[in-house]
C-alpha positions, 0 to 999 in steps of 0.5 A, a space after each residue: 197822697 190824696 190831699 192834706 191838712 194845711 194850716 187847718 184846712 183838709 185839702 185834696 188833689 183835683 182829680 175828676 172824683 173830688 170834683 164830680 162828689 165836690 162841685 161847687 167847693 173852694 179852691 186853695 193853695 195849701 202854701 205858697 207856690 203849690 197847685 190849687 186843690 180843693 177844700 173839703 168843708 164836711 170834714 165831721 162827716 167820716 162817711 163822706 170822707 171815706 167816700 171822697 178817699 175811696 172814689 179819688 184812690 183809681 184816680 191818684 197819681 203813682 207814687 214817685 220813687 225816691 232818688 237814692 245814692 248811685 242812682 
């Protein structure tokens, strides 16, 4: 997972990428207790979007494994 919409905001995580394309963008939380991530304000602009995403994916964390029953 890259980031979220959160109360119509597009937010994502902090990872090197996203700071190195958005330097100077806002830190949110996106609900109360949850880590800061950024807000992406060029949310009309797909081709930078597509960049962000791209540049982030090497960047984001694995994806957790679901608990299941026995386990």
């Amino acid at each position: 997972m890259f980031g979220g919409i959160y109360d119509d905001r597009l937010l994502v995580k902090p990872v090197p990428a996203a700071v190195e394309l958005m330097p100077d963008a806002d830190r949110e939380l996106p609900y109360d207790g949850a880590k800061e991530m950024i807000l992406v304000d060029a949310v009309d602009n797909r081709e930078f979007l597509c960049k962000l995403v791209e540049s982030m994916w090497e960047e984001l964390p694995d994806r957790k494994k679901k608990k299941t029953a026995g386990s």
